[in-house]
N, CA, C and O atoms as CSV, one atom per row, in Angstrom:
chain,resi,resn,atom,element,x,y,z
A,1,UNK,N,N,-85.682,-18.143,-6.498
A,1,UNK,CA,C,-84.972,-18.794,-5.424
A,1,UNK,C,C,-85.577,-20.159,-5.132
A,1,UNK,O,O,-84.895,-21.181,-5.059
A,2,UNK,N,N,-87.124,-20.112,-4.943
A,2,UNK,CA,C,-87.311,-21.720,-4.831
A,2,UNK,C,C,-87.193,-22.576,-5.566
A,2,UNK,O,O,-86.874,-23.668,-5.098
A,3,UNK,N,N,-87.441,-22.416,-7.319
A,3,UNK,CA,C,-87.037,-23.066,-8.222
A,3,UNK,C,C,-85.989,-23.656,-8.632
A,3,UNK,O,O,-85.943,-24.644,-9.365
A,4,UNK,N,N,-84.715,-22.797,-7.958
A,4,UNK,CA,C,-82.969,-23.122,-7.604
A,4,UNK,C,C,-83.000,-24.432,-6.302
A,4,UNK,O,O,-82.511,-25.562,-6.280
A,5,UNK,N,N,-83.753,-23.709,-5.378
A,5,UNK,CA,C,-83.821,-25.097,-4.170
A,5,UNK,C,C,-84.552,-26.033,-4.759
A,5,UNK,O,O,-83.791,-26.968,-4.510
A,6,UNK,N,N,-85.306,-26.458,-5.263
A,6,UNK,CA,C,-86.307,-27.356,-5.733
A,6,UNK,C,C,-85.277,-28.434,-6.609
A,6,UNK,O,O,-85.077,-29.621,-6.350
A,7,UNK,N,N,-84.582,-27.456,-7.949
A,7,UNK,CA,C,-83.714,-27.822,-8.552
A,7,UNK,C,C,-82.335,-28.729,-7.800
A,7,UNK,O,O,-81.730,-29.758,-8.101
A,8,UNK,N,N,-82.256,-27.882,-6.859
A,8,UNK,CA,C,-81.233,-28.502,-5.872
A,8,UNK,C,C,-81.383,-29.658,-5.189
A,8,UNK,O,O,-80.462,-30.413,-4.878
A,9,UNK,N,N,-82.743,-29.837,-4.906
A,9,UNK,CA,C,-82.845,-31.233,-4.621
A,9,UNK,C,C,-83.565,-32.343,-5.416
A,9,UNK,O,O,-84.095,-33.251,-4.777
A,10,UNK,N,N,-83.607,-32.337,-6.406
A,10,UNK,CA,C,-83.901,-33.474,-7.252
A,10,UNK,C,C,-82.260,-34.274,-7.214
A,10,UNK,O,O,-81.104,-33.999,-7.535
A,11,UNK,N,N,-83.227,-35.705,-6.445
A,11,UNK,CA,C,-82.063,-36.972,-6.837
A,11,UNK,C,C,-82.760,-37.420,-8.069
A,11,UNK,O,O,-83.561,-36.878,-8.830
A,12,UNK,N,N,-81.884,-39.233,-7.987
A,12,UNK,CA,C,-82.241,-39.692,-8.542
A,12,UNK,C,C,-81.788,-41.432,-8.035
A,12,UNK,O,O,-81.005,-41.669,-7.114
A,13,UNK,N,N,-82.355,-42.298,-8.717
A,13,UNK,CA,C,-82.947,-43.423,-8.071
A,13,UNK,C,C,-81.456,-44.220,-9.775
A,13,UNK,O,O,-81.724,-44.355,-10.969
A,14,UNK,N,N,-80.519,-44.428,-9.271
A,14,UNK,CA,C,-79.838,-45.627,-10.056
A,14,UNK,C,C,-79.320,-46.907,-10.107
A,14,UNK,O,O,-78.298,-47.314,-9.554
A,15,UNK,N,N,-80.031,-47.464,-10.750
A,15,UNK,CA,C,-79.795,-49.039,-11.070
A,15,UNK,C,C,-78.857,-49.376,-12.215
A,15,UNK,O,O,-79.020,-48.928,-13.350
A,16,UNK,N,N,-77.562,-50.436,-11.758
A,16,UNK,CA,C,-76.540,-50.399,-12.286
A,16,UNK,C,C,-76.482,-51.605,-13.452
A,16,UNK,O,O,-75.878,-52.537,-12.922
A,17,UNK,N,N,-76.806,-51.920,-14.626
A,17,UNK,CA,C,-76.682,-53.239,-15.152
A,17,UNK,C,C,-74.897,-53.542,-15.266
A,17,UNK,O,O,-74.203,-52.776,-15.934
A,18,UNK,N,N,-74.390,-54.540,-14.655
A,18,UNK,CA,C,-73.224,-55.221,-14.960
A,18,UNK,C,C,-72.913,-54.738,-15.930
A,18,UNK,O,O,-72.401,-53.621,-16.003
A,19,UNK,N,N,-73.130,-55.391,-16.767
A,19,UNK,CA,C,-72.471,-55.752,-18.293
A,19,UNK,C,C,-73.526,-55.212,-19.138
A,19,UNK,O,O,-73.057,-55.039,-20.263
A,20,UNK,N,N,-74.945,-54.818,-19.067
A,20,UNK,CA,C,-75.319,-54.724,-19.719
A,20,UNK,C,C,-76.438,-55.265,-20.472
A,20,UNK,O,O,-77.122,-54.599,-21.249
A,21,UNK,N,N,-76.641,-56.835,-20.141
A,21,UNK,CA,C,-77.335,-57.373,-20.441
A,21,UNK,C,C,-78.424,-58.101,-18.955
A,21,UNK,O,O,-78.212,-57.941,-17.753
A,22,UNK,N,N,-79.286,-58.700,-19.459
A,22,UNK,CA,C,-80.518,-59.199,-18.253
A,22,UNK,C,C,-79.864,-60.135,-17.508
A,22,UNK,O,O,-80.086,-60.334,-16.314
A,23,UNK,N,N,-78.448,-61.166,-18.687
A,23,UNK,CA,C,-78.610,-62.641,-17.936
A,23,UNK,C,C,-77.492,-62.218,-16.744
A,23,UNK,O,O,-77.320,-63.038,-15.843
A,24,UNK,N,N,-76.735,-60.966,-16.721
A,24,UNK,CA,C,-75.956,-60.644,-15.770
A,24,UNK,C,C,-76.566,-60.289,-14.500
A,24,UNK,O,O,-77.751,-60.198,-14.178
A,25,UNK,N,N,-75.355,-60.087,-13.772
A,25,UNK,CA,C,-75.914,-59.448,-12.557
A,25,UNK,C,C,-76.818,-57.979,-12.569
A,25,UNK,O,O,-76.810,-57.425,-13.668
A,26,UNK,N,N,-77.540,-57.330,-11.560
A,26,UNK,CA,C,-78.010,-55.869,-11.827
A,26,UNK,C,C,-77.739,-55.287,-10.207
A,26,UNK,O,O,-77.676,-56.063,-9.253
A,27,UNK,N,N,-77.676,-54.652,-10.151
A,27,UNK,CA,C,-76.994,-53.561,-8.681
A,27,UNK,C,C,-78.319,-52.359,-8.426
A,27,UNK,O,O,-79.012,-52.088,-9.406
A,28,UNK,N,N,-78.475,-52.002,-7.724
A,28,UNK,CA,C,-79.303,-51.119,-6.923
A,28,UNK,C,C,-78.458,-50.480,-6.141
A,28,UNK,O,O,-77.898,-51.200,-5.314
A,29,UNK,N,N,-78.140,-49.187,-6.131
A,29,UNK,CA,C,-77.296,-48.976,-4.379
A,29,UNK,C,C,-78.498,-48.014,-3.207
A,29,UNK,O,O,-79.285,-47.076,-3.327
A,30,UNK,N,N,-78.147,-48.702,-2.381
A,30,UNK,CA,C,-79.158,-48.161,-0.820
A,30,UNK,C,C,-78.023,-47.183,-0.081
A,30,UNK,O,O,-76.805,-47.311,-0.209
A,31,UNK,N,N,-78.597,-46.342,0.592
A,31,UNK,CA,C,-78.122,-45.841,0.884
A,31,UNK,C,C,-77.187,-45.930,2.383
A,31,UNK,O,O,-77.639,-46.763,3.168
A,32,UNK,N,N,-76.286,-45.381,2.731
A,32,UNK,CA,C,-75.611,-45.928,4.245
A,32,UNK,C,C,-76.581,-46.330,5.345
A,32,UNK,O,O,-77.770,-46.371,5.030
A,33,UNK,N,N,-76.272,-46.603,6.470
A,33,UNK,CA,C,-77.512,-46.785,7.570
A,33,UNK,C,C,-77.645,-45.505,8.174
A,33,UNK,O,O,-78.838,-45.392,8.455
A,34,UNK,N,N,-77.190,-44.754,8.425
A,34,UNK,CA,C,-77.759,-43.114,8.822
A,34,UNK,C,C,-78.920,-42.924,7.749
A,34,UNK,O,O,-80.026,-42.944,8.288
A,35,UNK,N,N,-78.942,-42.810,6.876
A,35,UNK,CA,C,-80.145,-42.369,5.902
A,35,UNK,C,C,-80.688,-43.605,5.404
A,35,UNK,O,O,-81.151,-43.429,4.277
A,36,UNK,N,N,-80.818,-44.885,5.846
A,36,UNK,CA,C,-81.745,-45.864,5.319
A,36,UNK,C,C,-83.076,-46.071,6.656
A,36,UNK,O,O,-83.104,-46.816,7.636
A,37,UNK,N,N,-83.710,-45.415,6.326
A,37,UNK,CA,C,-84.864,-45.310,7.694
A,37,UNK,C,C,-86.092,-44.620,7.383
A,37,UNK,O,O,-86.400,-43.872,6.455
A,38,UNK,N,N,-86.586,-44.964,8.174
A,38,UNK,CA,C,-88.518,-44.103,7.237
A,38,UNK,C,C,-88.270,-42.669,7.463
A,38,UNK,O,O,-87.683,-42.013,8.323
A,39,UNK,N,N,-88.789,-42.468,6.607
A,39,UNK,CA,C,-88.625,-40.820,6.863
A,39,UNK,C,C,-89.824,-40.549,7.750
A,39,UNK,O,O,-90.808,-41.276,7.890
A,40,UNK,N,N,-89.511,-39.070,8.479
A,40,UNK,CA,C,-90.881,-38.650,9.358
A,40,UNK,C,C,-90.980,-37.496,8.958
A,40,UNK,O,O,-91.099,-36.772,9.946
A,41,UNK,N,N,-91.000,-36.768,7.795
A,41,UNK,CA,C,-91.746,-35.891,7.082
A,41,UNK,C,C,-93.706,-36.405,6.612
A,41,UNK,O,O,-94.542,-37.233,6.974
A,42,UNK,N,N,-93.603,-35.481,5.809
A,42,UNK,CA,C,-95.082,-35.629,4.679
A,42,UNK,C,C,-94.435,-36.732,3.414
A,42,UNK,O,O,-93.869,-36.319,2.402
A,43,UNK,N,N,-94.567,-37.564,3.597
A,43,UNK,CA,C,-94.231,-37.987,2.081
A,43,UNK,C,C,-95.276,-38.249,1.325
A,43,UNK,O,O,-96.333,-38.399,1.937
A,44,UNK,N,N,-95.313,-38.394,-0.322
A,44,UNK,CA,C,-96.035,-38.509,-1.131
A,44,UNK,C,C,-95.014,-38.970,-2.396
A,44,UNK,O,O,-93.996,-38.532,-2.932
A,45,UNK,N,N,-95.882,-40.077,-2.532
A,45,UNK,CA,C,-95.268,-40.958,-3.467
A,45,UNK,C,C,-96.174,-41.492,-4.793
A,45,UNK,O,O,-97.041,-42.354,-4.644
A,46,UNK,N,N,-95.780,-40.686,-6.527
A,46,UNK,CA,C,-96.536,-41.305,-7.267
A,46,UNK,C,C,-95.525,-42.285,-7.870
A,46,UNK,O,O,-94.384,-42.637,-7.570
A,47,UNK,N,N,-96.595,-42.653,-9.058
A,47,UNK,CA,C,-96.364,-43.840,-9.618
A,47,UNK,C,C,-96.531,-43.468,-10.817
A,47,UNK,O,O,-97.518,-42.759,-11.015
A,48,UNK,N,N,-95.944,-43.695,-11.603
A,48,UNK,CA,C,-96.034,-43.061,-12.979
A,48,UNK,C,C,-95.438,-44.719,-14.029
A,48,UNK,O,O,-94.687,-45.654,-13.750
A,49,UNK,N,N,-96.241,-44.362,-15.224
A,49,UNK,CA,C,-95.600,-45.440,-16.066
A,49,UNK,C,C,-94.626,-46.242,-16.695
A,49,UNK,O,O,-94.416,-47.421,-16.980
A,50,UNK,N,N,-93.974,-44.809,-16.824
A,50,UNK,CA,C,-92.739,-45.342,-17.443
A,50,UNK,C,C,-91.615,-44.440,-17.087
A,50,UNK,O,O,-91.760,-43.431,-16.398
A,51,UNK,N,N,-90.357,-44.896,-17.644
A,51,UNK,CA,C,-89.149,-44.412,-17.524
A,51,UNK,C,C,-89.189,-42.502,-18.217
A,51,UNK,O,O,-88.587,-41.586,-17.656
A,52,UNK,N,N,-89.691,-42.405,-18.968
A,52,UNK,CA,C,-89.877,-41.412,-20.110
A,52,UNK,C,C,-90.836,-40.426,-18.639
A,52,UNK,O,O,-90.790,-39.210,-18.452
A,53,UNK,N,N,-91.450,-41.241,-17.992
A,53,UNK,CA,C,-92.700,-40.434,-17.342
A,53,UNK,C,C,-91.613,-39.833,-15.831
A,53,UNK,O,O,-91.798,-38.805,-15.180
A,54,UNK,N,N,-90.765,-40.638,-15.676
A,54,UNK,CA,C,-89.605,-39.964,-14.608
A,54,UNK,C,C,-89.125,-38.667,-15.099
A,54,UNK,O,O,-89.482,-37.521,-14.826
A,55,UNK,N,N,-88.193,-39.146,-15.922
A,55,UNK,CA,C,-87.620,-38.029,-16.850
A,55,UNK,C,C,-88.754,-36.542,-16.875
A,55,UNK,O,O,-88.670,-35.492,-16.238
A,56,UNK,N,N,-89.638,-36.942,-17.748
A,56,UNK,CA,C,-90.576,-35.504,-18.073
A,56,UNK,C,C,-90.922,-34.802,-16.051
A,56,UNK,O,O,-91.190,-33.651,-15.707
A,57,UNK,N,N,-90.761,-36.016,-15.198
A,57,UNK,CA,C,-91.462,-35.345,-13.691
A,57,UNK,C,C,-90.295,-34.525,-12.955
A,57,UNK,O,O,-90.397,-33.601,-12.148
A,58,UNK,N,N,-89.122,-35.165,-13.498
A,58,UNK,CA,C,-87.681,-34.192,-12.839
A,58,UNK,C,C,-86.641,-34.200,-14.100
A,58,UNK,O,O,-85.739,-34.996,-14.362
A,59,UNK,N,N,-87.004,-33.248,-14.660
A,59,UNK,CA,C,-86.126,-32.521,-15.164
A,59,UNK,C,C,-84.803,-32.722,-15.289
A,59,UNK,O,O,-84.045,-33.154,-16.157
A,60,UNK,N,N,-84.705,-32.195,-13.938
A,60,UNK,CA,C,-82.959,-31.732,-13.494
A,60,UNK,C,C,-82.090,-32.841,-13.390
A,60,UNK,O,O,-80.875,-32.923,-13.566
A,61,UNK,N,N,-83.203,-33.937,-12.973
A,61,UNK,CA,C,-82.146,-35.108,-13.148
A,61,UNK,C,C,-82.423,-36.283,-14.208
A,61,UNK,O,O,-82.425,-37.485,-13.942
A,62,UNK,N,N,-82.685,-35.627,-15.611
A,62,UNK,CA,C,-82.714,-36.057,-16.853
A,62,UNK,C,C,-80.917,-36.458,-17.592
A,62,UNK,O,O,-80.470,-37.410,-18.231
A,63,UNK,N,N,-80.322,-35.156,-17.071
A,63,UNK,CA,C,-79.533,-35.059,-17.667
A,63,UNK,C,C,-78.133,-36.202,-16.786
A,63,UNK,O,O,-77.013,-36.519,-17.187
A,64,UNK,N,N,-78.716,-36.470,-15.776
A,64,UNK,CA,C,-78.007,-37.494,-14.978
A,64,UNK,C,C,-77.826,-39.069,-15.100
A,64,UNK,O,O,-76.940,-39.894,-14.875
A,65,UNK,N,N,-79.568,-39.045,-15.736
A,65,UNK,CA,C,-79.484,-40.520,-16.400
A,65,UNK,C,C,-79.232,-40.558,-17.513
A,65,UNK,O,O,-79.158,-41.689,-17.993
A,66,UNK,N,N,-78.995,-39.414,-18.404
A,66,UNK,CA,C,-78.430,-39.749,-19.955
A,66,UNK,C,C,-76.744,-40.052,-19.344
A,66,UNK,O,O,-76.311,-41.188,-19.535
A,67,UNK,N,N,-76.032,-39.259,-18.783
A,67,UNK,CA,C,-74.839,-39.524,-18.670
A,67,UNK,C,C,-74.233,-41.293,-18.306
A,67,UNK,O,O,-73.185,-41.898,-18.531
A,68,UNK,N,N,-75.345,-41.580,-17.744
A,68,UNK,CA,C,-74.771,-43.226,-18.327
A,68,UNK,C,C,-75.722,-43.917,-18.283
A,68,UNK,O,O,-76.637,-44.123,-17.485
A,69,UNK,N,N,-75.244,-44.469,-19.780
A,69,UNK,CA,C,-76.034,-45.377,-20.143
A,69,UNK,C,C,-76.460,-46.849,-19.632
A,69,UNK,O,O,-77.265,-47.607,-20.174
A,70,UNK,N,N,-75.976,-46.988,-18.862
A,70,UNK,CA,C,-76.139,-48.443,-18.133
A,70,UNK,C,C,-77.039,-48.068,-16.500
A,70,UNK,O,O,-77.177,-48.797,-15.518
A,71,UNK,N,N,-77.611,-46.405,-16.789
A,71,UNK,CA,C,-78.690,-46.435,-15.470
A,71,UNK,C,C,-80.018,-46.572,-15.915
A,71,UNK,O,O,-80.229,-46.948,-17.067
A,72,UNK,N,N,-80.969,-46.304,-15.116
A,72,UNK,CA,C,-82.519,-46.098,-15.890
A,72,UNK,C,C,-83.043,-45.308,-14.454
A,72,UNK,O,O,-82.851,-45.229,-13.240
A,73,UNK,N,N,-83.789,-44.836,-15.499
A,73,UNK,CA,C,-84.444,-43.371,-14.810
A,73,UNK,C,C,-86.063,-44.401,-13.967
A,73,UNK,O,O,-87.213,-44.499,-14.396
A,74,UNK,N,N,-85.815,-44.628,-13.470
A,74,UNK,CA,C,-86.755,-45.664,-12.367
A,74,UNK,C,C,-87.577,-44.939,-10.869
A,74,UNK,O,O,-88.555,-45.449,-10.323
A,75,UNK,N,N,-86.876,-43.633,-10.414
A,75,UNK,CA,C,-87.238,-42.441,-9.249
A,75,UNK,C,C,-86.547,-42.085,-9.260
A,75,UNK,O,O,-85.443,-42.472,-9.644
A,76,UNK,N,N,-87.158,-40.430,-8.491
A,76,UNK,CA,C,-86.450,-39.381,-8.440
A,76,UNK,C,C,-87.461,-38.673,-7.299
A,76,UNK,O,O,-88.652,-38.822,-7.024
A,77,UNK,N,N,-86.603,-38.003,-6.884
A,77,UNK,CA,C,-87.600,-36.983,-5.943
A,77,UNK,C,C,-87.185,-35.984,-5.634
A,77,UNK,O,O,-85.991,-35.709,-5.748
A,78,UNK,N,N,-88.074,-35.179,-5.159
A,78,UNK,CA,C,-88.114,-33.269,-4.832
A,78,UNK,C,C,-88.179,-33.702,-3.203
A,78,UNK,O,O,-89.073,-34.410,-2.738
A,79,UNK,N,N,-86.992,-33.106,-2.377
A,79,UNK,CA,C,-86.903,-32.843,-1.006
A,79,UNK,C,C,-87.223,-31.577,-0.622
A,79,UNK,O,O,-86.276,-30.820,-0.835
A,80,UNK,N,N,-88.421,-30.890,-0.016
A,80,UNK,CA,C,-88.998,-29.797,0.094
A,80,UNK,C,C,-88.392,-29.501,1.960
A,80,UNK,O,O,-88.797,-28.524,2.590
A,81,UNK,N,N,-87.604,-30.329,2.451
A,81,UNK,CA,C,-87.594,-30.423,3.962
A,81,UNK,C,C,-88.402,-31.142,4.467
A,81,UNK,O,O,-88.332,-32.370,4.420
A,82,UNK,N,N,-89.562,-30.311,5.195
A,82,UNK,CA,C,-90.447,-31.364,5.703
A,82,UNK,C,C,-91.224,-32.024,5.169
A,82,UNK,O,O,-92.085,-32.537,5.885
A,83,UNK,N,N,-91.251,-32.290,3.705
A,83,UNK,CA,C,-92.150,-33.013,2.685
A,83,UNK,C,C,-91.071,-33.032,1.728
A,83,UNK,O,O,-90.248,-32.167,1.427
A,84,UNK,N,N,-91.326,-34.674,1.153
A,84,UNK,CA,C,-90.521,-35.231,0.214
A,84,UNK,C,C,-91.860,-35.941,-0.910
A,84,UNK,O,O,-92.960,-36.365,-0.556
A,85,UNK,N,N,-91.351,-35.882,-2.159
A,85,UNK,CA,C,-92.253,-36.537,-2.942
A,85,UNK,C,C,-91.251,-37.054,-3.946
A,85,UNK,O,O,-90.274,-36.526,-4.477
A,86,UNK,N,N,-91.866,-38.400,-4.051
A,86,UNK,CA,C,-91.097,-39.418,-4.824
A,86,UNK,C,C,-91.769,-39.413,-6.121
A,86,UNK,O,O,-92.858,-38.856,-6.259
A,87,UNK,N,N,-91.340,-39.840,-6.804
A,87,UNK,CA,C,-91.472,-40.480,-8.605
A,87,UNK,C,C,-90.932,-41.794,-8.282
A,87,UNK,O,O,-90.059,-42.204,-7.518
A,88,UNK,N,N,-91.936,-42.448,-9.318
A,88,UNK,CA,C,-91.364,-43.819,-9.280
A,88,UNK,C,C,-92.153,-45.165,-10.582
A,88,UNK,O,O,-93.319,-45.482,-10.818
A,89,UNK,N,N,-90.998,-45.565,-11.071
A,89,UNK,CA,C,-91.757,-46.004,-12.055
A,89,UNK,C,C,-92.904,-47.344,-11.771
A,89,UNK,O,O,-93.050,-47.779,-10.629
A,90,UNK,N,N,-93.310,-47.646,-12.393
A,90,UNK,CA,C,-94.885,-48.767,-12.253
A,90,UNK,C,C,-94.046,-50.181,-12.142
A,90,UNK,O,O,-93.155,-50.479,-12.937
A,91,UNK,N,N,-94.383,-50.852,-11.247
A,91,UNK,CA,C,-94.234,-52.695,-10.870
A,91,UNK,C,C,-93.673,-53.092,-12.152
A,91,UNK,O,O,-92.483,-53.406,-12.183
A,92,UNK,N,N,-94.546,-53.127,-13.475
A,92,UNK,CA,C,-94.744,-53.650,-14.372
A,92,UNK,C,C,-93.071,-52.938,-15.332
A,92,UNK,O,O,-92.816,-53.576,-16.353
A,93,UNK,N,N,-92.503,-52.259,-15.146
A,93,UNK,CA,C,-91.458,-51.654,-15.279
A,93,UNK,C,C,-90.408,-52.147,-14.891
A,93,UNK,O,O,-89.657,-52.529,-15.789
A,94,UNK,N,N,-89.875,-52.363,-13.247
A,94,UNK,CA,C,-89.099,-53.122,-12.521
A,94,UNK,C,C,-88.843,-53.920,-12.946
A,94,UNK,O,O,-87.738,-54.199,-13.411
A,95,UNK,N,N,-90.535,-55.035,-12.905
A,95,UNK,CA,C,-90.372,-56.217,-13.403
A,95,UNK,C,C,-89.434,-56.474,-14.664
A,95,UNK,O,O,-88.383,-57.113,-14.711
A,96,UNK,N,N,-90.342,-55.565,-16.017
A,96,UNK,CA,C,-89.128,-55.791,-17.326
A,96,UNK,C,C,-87.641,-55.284,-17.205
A,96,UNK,O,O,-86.966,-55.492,-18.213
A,97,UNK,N,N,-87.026,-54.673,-16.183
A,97,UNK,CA,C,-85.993,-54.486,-16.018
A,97,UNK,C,C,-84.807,-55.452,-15.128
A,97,UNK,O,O,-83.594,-55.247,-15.179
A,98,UNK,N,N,-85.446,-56.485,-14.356
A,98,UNK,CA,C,-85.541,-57.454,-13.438
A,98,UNK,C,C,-84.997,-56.216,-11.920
A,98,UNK,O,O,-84.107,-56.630,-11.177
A,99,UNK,N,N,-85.461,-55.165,-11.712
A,99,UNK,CA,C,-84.907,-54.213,-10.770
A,99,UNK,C,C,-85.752,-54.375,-9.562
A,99,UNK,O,O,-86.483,-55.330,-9.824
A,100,UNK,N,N,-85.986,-54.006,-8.567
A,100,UNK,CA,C,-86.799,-53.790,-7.764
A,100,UNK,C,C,-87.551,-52.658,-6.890
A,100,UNK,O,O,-86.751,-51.946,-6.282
A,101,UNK,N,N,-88.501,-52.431,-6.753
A,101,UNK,CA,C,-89.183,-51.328,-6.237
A,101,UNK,C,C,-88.831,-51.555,-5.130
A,101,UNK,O,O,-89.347,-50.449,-4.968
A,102,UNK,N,N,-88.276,-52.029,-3.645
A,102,UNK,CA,C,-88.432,-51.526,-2.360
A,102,UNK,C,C,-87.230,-51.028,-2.501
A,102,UNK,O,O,-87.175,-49.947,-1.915
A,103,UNK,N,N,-85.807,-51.431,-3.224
A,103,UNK,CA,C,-84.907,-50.664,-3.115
A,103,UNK,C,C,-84.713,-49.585,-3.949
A,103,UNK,O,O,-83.840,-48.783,-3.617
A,104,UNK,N,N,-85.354,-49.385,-4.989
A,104,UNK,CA,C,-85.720,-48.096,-5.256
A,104,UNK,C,C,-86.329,-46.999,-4.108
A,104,UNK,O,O,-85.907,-45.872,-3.850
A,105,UNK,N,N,-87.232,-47.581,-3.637
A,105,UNK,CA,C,-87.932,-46.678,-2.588
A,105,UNK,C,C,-87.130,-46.432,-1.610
A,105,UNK,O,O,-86.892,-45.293,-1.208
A,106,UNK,N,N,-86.520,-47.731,-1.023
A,106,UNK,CA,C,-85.298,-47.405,-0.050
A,106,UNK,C,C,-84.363,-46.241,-0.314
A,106,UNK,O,O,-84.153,-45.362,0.522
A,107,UNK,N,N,-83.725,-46.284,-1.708
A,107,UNK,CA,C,-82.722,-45.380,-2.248
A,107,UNK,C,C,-83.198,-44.060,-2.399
A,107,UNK,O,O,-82.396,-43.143,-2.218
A,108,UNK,N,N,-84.573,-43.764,-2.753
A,108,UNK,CA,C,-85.215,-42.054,-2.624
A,108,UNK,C,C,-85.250,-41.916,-1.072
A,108,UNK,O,O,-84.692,-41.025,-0.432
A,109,UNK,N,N,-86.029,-42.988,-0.545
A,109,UNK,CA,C,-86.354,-42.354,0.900
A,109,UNK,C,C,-84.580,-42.251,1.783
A,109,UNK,O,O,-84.448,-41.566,2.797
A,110,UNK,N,N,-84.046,-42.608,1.507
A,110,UNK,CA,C,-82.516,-42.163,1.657
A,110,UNK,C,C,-82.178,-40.564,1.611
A,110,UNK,O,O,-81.638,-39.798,2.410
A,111,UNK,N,N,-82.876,-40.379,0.006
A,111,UNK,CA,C,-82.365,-38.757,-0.359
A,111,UNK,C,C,-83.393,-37.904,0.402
A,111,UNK,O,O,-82.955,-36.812,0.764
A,112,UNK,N,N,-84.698,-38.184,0.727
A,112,UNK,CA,C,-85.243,-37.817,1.860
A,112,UNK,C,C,-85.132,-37.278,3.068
A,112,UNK,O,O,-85.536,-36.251,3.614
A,113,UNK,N,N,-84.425,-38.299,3.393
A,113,UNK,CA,C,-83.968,-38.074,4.920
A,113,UNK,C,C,-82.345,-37.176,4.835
A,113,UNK,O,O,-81.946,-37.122,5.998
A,114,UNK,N,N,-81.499,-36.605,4.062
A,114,UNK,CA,C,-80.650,-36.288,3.558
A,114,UNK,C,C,-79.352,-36.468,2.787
A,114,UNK,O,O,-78.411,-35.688,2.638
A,115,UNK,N,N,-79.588,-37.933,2.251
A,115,UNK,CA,C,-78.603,-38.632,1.660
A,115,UNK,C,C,-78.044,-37.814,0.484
A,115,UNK,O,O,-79.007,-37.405,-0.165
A,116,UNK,N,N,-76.941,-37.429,-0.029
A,116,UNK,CA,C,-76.321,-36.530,-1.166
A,116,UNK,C,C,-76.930,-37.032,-2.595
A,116,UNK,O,O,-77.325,-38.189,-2.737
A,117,UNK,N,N,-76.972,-36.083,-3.621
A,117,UNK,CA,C,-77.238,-36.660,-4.544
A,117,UNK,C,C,-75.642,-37.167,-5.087
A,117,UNK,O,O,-75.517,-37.425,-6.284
A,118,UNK,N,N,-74.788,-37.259,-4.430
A,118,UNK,CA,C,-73.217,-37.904,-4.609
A,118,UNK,C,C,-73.396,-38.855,-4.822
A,118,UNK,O,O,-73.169,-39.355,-5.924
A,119,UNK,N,N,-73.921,-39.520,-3.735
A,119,UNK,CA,C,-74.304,-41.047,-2.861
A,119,UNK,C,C,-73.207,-41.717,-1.889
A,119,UNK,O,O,-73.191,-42.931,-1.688
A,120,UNK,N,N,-72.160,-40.693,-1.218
A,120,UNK,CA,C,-71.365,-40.905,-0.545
A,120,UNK,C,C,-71.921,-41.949,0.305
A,120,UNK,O,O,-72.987,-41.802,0.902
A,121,UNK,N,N,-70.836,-43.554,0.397
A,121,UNK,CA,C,-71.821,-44.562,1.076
A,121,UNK,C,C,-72.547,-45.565,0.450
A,121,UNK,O,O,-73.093,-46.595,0.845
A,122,UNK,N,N,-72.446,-45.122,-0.411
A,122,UNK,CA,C,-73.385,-45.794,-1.406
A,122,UNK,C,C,-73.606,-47.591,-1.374
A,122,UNK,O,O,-72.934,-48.095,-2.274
A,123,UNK,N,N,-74.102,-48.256,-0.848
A,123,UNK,CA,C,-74.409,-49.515,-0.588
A,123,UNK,C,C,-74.342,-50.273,-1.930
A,123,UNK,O,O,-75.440,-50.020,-2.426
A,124,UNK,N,N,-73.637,-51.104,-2.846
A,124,UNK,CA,C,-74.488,-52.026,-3.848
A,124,UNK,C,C,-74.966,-53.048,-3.605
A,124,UNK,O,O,-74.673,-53.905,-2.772
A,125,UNK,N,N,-75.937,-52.968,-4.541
A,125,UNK,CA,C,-77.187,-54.589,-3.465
A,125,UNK,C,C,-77.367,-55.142,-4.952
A,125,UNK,O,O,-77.707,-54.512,-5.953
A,126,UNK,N,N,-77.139,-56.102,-4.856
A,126,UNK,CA,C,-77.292,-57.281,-6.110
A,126,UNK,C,C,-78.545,-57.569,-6.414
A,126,UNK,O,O,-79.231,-57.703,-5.400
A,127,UNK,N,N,-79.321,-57.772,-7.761
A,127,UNK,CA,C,-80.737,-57.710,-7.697
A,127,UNK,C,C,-80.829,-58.868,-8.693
A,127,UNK,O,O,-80.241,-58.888,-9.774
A,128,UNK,N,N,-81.481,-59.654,-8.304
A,128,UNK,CA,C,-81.437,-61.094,-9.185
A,128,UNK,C,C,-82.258,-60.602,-10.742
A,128,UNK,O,O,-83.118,-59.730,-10.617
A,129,UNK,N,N,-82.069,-60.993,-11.753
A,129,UNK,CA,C,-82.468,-60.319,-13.159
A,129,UNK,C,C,-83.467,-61.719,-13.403
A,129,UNK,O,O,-83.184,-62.916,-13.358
A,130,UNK,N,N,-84.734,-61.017,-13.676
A,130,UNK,CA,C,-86.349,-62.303,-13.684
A,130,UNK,C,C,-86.143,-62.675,-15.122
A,130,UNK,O,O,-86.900,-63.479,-15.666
């Protein structure tokens, strides 16, 4: 049973490339303003290297970023209720992606506070490509 809830709450953190390429635009979506706010749980937030290192930390939502190819597996997190723990890939990652870490963080701490893994609401925020 907890392994089903656990399962149940793995989001995931998606960044949209336009077209595909760097010199285009890139999208982030945040979440509505009901769920864009600090969370007041336990949080715990790692940092892991790479994209590959998301994937292997949640599973369940592996199979979410294969389904399209124009996302990247950048965070994800386990909502336990009163403790949330994020995944999240390293600066040095973002950077080569031109994406950004606060709206990544914004977009987990969203699913945190109870944002769907739907993303009903879903904000797109334009992310300048470095």
């Amino acid at each position: 049973m907890k392994a089903a809830l656990i399962a149940g709450c793995v989001v995931l953190s998606v960044s949209f490339v336009a077209s595909g390429a760097h010199a285009e635009p890139l999208f982030q979506y945040l979440p509505p303003a009901e769920y864009d706010k600090p969370y007041t749980g336990e949080l715990i937030i790692k940092q892991v290297a790479t994209e590959q290192d998301v994937r292997d930390a949640c599973p369940g939502a592996a199979a979410a970023f294969d389904r399209n190819p124009q996302s990247h597996a950048t965070a994800c997190n386990y909502n336990y209720g009163t403790r949330c723990e994020i995944i999240i890939v390293s600066d040095k990652v973002f950077k080569a992606l031109g994406l950004t870490y606060a709206a990544s963080l914004r977009h987990e701490l969203g699913h945190c506070n109870g944002w769907s893994k739907d993303h009903p609401g879903k904000i797109p925020t334009r992310v300048s490509a470095q």
